[in-house]
C-alpha positions in Angstrom: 117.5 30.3 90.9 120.3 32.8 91.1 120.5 36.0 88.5 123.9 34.5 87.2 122.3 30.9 86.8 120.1 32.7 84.1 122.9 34.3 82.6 122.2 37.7 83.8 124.8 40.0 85.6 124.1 43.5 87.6 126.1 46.1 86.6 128.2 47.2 90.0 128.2 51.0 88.7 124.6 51.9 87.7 122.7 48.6 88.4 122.0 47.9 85.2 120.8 44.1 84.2 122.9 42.8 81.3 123.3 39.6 79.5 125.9 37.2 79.9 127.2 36.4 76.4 129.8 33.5 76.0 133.2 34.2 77.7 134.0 38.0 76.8 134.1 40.2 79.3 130.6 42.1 79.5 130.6 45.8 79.1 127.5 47.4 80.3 125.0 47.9 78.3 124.1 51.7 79.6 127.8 52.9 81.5 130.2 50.7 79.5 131.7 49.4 82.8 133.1 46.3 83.0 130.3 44.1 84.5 131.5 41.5 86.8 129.9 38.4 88.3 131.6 39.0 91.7 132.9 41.7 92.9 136.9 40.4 92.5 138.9 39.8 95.6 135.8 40.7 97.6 136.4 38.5 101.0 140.3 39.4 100.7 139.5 43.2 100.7 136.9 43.0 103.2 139.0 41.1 105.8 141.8 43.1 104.9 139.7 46.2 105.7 138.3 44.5 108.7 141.4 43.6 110.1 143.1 47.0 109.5 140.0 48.5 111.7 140.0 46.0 113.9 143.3 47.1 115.0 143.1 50.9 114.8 140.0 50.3 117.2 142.5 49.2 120.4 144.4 52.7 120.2 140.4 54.5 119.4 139.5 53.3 122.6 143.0 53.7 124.8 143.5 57.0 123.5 142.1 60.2 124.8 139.3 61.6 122.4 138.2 64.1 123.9 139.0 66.6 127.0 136.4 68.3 129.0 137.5 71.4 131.0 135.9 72.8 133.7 136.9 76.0 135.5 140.1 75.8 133.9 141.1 72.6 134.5 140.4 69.3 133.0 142.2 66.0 131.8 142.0 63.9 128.3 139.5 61.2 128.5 139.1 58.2 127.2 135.4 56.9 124.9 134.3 55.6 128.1 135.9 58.3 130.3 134.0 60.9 128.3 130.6 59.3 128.5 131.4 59.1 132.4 132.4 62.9 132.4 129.5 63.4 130.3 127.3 61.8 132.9 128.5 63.7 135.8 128.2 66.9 133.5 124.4 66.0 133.0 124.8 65.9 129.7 123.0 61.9 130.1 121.6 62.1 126.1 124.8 63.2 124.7 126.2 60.3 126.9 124.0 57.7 125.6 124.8 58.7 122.2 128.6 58.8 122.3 127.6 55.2 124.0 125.7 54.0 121.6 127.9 55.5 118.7 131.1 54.8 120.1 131.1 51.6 121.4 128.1 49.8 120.5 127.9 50.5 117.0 131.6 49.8 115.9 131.4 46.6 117.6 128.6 45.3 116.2 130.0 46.3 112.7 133.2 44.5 113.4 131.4 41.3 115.0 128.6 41.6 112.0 130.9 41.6 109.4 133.6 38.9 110.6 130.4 36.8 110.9 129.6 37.4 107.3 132.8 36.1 106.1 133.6 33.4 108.5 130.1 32.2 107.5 130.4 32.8 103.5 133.7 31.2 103.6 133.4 28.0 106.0 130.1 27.4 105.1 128.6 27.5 108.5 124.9 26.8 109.3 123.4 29.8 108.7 120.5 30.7 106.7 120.8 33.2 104.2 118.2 35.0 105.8 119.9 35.2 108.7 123.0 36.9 106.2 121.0 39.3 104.5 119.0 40.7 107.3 122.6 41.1 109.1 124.4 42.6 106.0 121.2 45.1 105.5 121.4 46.0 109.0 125.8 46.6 109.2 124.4 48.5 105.9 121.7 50.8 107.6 123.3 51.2 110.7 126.6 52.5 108.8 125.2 55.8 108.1 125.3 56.4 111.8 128.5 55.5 112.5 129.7 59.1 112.1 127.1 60.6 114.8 129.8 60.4 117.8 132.5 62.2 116.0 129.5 64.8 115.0 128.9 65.3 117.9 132.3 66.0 119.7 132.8 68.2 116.8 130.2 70.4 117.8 131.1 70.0 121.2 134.4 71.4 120.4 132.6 74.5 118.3 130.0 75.3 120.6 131.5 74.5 124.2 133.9 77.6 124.3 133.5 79.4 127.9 136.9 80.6 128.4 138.0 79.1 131.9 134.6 77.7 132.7 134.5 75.3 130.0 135.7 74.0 127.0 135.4 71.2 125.2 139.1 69.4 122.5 139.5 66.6 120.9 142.1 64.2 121.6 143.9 61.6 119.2 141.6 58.9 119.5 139.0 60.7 117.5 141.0 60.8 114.7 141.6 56.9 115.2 138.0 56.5 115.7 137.2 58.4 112.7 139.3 55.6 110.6 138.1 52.9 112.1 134.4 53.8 111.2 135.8 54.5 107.8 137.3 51.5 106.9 134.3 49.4 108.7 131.8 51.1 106.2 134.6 50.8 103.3 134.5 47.1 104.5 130.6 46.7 104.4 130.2 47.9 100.5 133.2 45.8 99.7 131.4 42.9 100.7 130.0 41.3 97.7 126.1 39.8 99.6 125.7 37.9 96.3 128.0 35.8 97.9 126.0 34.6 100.8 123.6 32.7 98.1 126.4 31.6 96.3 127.7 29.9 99.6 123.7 28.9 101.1 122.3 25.2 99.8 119.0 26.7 98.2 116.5 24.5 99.8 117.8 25.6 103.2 116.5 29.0 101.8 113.1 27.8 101.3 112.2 26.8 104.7 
């Protein structure tokens, strides 16, 4: 049985549990929020979100974000053309995690969370176990989506050797910056209540 079929709603601002009384709107019982069942327009948001990343993330990777001089000479690389220049620099870790960060990640987010609502919204045969344990993972791995530009960052502070090398960022960071922005402004606009709301609860108990 689902909170809401017990008439009890979750307060969206400090989690508090409150009970549904007739049709009013519910005030919280501890902030005084307005205490929604769903989070409203949550799918619209999130795809709007989605979209608007999905988009900014052609010109993140097409555009230079980063250039890596050497001896006073250098030219702007691309994501994948850094983590090659990277490679050839020996810098293999910091490669892996630019990688990791810059492509991997972001497209897992993007994949994981078109999933989500494709799935919430055409009812596809998946479990919601299968929803949750993706939607806590887009969660979790969210706080890492930042790493890459972190670490170009201090690339840029630290890497400063006059003519022998330096290390500046290009406009695709700052693409890449919004796209990771808007996918993790994406993943906490997602209501998951939704994914029971949209599972046949049998299927659940299997």
């Amino acid at each position: 049985m689902r909170a809401i079929d017990a008439g009890i709603l979750i307060c969206g601002e400090c989690h508090q549990l409150n009970r549904l009384t007739g049709d009013e709107p519910v005030h919280c019982s501890r902030c005084g929020a307005v205490v929604h069942d769903r989070r409203p327009n949550s799918i619209a948001r999130t795809w709007a979100l989605l979209i608007t990343a999905a988009i900014l993330y052609i010109p993140a990777n097409l555009l230079p974000i980063m250039t890596v001089n050497f001896l006073g000479s250098g030219i702007p690389s691309t994501i994948m053309e850094g983590v090659t220049e990277l490679i050839h620099a020996d810098m293999i870790p910091i490669a892996a995690v630019v990688f990791i960060a810059s492509i991997v990640v972001p497209t897992f987010k993007l994949v994981g969370i078109t999933l989500l609502l494709y799935s919430v919204q055409r009812h596809q045969p998946m479990s919601a176990k299968q929803r949750i344990v993706m939607y806590r993972f887009i969660e979790w791995i969210g706080r890492w989506s930042m790493l890459d530009i972190f670490v170009i960052a201090t690339l840029v502070a630290l890497v400063r050797f006059g003519n022998l090398a330096t290390i500046e960022a290009g406009p695709g960071a700052a693409a890449f910056a919004t796209v990771v922005v808007l996918t993790m402004l994406a993943a906490v606009t997602f209501d998951p209540r939704l994914i029971w709301d949209n599972t046949d609860m049998d299927e659940n108990d299997d």
